[in-house]
TORKOL-751111 format. One record per atom (N, C-alpha, C): residue number from 1; residue in one letter; atom name; x, y, z. Coordinates in nm, 3 decimals, padded with zeros to 5 digits, always signed. Atoms other than C-alpha are relative to their C-alpha. Layout:
BEGIN
(node NUM, 'a', 'CA', (X, Y, Z))
...
REM end
This chain:
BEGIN
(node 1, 'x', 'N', (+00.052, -00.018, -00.134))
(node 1, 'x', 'CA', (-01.986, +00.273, -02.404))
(node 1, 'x', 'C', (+00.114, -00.024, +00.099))
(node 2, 'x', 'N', (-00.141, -00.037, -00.102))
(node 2, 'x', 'CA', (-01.723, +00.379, -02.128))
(node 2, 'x', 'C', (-00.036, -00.167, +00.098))
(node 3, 'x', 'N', (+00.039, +00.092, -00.160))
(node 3, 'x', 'CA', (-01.660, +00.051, -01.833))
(node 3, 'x', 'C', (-00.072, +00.031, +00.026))
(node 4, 'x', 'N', (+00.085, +00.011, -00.111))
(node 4, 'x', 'CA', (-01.862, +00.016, -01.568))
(node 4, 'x', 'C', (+00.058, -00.095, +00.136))
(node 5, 'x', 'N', (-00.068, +00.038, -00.146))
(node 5, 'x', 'CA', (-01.729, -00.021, -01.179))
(node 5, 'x', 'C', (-00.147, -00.099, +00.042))
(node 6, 'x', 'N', (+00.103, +00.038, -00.056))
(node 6, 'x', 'CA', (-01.907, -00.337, -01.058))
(node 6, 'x', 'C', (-00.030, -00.003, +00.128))
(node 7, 'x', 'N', (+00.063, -00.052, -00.158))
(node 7, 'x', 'CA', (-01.901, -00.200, -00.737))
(node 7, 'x', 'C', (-00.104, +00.077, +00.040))
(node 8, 'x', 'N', (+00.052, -00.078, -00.070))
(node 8, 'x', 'CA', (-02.037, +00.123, -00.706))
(node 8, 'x', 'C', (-00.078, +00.041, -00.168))
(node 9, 'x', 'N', (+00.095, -00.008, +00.147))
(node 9, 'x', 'CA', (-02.206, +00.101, -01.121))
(node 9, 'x', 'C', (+00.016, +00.143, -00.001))
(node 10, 'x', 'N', (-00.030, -00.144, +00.030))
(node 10, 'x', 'CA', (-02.022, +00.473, -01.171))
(node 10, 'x', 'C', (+00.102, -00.080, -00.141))
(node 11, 'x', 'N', (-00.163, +00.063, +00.094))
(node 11, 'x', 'CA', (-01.800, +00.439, -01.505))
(node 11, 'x', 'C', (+00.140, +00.019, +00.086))
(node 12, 'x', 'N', (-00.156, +00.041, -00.042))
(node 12, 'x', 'CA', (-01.452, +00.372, -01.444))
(node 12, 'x', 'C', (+00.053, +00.173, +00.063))
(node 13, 'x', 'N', (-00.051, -00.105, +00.010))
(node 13, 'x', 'CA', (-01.349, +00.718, -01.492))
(node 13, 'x', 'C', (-00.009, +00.063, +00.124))
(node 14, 'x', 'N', (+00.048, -00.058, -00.112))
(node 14, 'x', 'CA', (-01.526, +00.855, -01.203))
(node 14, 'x', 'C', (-00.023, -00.113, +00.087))
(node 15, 'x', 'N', (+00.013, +00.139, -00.081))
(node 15, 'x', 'CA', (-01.516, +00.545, -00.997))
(node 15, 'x', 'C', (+00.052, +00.044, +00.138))
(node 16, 'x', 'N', (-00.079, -00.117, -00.122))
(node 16, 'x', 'CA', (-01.469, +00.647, -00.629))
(node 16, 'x', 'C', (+00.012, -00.132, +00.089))
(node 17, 'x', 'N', (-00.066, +00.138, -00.060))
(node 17, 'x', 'CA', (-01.450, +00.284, -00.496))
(node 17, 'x', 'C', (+00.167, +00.026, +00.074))
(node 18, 'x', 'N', (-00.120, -00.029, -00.043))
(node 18, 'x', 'CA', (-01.065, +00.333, -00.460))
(node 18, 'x', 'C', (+00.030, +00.072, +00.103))
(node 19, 'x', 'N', (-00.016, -00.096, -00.080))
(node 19, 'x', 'CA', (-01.109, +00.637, -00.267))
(node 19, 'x', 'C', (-00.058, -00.015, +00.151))
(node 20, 'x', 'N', (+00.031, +00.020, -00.148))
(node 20, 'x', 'CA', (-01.322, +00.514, -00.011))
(node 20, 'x', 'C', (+00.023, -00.102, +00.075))
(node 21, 'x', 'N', (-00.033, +00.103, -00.063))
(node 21, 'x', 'CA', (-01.170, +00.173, +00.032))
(node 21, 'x', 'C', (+00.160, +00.087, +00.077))
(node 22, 'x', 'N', (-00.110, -00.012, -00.128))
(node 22, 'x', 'CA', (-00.854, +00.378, +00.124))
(node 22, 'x', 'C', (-00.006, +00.119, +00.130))
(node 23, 'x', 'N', (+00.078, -00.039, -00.096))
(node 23, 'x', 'CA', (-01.060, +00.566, +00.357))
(node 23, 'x', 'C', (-00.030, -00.051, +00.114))
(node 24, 'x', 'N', (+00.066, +00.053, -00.111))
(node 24, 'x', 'CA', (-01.171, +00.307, +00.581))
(node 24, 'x', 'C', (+00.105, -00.116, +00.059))
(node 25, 'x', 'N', (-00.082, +00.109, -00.006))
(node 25, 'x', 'CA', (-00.838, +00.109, +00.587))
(node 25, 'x', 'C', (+00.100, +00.043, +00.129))
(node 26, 'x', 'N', (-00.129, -00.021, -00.116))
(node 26, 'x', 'CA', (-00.597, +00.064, +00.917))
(node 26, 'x', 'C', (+00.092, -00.078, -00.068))
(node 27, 'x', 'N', (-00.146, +00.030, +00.049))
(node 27, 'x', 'CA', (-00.238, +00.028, +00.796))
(node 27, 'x', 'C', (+00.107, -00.026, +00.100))
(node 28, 'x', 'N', (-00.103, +00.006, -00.109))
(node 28, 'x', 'CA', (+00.025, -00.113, +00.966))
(node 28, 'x', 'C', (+00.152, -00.022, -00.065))
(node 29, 'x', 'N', (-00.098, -00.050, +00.042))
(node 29, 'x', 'CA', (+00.377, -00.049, +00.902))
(node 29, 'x', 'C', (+00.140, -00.079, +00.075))
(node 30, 'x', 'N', (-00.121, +00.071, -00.118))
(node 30, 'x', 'CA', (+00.659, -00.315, +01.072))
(node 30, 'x', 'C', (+00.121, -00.041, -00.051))
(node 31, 'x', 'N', (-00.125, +00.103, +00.033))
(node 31, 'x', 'CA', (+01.016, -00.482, +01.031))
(node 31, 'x', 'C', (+00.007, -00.111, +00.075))
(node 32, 'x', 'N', (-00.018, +00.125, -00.030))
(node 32, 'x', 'CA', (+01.096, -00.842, +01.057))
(node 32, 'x', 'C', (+00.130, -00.036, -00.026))
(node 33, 'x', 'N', (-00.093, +00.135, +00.026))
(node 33, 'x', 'CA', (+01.371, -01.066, +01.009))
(node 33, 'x', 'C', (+00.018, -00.113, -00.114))
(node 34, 'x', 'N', (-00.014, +00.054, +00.105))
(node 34, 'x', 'CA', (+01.423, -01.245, +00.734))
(node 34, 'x', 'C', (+00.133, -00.132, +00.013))
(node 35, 'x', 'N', (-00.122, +00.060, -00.001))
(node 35, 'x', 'CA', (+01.680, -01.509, +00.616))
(node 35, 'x', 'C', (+00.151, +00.103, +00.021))
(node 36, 'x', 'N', (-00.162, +00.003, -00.061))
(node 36, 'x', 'CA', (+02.076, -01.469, +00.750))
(node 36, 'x', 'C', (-00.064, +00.183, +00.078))
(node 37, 'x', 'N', (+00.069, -00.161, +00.033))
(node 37, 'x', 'CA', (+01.866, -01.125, +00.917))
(node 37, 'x', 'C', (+00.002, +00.101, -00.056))
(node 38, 'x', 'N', (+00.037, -00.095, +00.102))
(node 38, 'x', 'CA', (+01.792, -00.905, +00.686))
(node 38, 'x', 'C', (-00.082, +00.034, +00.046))
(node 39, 'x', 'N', (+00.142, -00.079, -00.083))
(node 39, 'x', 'CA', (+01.528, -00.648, +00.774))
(node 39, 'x', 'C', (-00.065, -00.034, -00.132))
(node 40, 'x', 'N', (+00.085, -00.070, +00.059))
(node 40, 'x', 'CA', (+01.242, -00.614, +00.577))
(node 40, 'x', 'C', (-00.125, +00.063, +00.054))
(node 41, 'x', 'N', (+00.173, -00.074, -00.064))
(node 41, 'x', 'CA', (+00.938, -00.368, +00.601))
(node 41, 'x', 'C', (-00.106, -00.014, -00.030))
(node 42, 'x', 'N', (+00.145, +00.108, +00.031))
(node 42, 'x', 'CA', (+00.613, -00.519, +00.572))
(node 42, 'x', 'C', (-00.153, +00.117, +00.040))
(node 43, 'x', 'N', (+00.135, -00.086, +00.019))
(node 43, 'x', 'CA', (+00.306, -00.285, +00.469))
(node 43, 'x', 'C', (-00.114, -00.084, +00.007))
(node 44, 'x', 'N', (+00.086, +00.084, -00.019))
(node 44, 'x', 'CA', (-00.003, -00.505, +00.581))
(node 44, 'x', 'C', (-00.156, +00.116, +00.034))
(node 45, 'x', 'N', (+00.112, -00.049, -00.028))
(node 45, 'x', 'CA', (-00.389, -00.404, +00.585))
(node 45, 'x', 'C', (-00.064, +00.082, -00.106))
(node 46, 'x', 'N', (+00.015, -00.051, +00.059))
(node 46, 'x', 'CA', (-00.403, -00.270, +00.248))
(node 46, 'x', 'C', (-00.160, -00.105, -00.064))
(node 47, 'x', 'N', (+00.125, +00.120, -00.002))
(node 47, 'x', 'CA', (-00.781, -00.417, +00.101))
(node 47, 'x', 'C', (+00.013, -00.024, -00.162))
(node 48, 'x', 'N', (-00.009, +00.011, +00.101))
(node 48, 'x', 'CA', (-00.827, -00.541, -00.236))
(node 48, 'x', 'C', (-00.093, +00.091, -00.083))
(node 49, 'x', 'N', (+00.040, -00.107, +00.111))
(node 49, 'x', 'CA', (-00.997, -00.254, -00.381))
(node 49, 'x', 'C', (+00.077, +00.153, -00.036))
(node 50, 'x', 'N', (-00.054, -00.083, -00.017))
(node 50, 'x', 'CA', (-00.732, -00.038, -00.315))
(node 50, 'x', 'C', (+00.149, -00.071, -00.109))
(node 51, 'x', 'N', (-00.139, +00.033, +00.115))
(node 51, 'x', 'CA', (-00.380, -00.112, -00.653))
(node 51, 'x', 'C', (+00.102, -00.028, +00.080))
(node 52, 'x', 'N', (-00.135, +00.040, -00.107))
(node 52, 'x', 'CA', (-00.136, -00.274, -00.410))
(node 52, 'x', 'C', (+00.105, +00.021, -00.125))
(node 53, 'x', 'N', (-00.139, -00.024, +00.126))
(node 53, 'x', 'CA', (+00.098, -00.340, -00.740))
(node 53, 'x', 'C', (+00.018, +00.149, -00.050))
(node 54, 'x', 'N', (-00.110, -00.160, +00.049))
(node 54, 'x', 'CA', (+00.117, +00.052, -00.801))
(node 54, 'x', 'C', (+00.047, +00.048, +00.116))
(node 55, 'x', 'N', (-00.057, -00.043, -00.132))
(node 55, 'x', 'CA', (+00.160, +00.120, -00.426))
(node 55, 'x', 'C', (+00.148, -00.038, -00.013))
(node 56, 'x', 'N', (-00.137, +00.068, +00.030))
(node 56, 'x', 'CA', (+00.452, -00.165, -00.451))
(node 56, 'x', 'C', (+00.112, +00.093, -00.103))
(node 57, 'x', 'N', (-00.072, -00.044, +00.136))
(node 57, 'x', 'CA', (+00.548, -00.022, -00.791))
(node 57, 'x', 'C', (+00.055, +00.152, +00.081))
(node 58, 'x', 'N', (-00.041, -00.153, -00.005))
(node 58, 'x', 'CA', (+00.597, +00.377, -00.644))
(node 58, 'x', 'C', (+00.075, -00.016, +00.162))
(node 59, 'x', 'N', (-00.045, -00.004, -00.140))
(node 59, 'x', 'CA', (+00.722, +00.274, -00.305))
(node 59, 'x', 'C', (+00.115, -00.033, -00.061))
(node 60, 'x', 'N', (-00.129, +00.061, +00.062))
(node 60, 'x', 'CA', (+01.012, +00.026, -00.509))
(node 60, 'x', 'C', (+00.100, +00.146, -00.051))
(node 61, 'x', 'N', (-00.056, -00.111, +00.076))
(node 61, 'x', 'CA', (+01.104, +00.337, -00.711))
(node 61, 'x', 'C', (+00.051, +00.095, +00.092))
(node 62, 'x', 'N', (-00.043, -00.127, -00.067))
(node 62, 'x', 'CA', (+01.108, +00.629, -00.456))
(node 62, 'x', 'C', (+00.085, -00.049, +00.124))
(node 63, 'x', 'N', (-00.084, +00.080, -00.130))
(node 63, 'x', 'CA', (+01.305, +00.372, -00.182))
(node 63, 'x', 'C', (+00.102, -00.065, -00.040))
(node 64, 'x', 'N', (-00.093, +00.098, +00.046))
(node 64, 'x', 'CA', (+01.542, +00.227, -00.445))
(node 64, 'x', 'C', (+00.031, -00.100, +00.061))
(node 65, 'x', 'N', (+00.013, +00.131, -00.074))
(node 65, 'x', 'CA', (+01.459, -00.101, -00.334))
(node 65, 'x', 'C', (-00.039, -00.101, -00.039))
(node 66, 'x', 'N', (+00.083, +00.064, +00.071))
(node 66, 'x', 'CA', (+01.371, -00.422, -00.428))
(node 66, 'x', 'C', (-00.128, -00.009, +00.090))
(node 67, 'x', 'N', (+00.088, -00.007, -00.074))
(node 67, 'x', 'CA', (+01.022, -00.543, -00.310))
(node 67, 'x', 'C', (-00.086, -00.086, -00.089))
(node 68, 'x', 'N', (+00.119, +00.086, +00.097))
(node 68, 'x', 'CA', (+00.713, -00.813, -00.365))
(node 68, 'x', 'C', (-00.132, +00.023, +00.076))
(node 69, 'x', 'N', (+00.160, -00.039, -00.029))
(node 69, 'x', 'CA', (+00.328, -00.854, -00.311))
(node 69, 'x', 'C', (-00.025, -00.120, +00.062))
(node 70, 'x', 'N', (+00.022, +00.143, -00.075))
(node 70, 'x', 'CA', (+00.298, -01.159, -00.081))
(node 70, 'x', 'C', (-00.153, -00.015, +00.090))
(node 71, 'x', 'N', (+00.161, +00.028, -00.077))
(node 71, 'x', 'CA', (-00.096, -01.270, +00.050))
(node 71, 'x', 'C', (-00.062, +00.118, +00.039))
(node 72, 'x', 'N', (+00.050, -00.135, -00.004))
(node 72, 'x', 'CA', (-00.169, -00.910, -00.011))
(node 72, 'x', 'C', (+00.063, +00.104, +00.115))
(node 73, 'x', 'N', (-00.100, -00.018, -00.111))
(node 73, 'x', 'CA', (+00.123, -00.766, +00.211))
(node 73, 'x', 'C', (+00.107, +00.039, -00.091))
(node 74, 'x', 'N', (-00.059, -00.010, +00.052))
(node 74, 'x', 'CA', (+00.364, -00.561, +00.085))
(node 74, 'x', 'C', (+00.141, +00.005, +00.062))
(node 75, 'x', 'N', (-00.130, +00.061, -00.071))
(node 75, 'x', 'CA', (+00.748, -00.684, +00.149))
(node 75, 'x', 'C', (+00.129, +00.080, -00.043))
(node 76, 'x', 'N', (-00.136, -00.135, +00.060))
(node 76, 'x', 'CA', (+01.063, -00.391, +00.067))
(node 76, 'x', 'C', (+00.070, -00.041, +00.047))
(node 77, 'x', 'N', (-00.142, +00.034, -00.083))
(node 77, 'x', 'CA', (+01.417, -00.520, +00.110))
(node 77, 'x', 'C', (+00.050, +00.108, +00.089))
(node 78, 'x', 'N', (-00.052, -00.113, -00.049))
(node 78, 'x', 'CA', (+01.561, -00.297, +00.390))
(node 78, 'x', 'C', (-00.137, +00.063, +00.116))
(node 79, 'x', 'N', (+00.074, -00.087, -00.088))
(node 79, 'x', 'CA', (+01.430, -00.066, +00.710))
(node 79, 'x', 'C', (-00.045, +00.117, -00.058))
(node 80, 'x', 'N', (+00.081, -00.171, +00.085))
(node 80, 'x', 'CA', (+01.186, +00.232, +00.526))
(node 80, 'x', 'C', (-00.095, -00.013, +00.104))
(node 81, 'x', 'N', (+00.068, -00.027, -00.081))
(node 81, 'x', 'CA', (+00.962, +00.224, +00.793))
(node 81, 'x', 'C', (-00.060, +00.171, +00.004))
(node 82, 'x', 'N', (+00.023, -00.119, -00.014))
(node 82, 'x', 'CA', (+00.971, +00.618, +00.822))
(node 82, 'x', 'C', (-00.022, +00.075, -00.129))
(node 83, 'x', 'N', (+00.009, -00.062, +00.188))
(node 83, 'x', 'CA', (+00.998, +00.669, +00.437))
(node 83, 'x', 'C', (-00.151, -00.063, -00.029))
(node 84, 'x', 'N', (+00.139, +00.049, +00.015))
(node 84, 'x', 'CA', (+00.704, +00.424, +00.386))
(node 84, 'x', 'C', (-00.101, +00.075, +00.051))
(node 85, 'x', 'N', (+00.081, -00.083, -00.038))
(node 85, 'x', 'CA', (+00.488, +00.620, +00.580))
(node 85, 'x', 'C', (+00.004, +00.120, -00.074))
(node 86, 'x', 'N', (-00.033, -00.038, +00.073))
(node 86, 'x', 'CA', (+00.564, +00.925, +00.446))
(node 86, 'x', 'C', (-00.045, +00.015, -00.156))
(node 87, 'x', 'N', (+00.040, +00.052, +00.172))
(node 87, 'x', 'CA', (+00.507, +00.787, +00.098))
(node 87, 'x', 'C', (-00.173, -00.057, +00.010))
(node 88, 'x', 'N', (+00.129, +00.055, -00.025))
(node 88, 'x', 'CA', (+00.173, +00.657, +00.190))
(node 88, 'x', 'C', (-00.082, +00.103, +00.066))
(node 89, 'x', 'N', (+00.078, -00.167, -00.021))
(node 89, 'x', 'CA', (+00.072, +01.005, +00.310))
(node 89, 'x', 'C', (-00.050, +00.056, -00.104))
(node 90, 'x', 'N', (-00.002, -00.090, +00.076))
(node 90, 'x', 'CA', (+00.148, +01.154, +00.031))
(node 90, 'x', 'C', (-00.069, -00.054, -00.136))
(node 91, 'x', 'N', (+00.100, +00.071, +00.114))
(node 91, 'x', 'CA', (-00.074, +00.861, -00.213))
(node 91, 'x', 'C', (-00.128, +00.050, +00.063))
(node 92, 'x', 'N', (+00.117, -00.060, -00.049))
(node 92, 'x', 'CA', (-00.352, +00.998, -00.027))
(node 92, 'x', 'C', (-00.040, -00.065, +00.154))
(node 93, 'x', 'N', (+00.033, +00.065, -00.146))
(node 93, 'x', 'CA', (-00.368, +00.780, +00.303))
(node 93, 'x', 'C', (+00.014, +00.086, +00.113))
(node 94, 'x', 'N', (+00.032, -00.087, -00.140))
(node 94, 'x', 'CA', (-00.443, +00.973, +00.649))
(node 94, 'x', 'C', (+00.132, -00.063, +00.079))
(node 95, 'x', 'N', (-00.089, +00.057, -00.115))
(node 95, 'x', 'CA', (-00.153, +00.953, +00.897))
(node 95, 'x', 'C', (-00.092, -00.069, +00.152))
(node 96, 'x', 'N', (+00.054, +00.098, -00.024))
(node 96, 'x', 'CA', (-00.428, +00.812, +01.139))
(node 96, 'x', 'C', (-00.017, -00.146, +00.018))
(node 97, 'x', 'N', (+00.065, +00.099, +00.057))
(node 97, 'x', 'CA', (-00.480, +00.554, +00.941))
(node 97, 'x', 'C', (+00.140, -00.107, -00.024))
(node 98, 'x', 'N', (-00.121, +00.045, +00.022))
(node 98, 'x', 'CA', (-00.125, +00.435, +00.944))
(node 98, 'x', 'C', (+00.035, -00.051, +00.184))
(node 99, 'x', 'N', (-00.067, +00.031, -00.146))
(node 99, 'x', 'CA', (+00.026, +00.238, +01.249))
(node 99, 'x', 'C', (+00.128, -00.068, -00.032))
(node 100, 'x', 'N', (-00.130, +00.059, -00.004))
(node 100, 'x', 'CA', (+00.385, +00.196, +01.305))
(node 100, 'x', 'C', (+00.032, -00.084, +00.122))
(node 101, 'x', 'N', (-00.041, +00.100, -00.085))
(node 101, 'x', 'CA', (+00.503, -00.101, +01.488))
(node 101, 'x', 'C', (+00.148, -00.012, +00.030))
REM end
């Protein structure tokens, strides 16, 4: 017997949870300061039904960058601001739904 999503009780397979949590999500997109300053770009507003660690994981890769998952906030060494976006278009997120700071 296939999972079962205990959200929306669809099996896994067809599970549309994902789709509509990143539907209803405002994203915000900023750089900070860091130790000796260092930029980093800080992806905030992502919800927990939405795979932050593959977001992290495909943003790290296509930004050759390092990067972590901090209080559900995602942290990329370096200014991607314009790439991040971009990249978060193209996982399926609405430009809308994206705010750059």
């Amino acid at each position: 017997m296939p999972e079962v999503c205990s959200n929306c009780g669809l099996p896994k397979e067809i599970c549309v949870c994902e789709t509509i949590a990143m539907e209803e999500e405002k994203i915000k997109v900023f750089t900070t300061a860091k130790r000796y300053g260092k930029l980093v770009t800080v992806v905030e507003g992502l919800s927990k039904d939405v795979d932050s660690r593959e977001i992290l994981r495909e943003m790290k890769t296509k930004l050759a960058c390092g990067g972590t998952l901090k209080d559900g906030e995602i942290e990329l060494q370096g200014n991607h601001k314009d790439r991040v976006v971009q990249i978060l278009i193209k996982l399926g997120f609405r430009k809308d739904q994206i705010e750059m700071r």
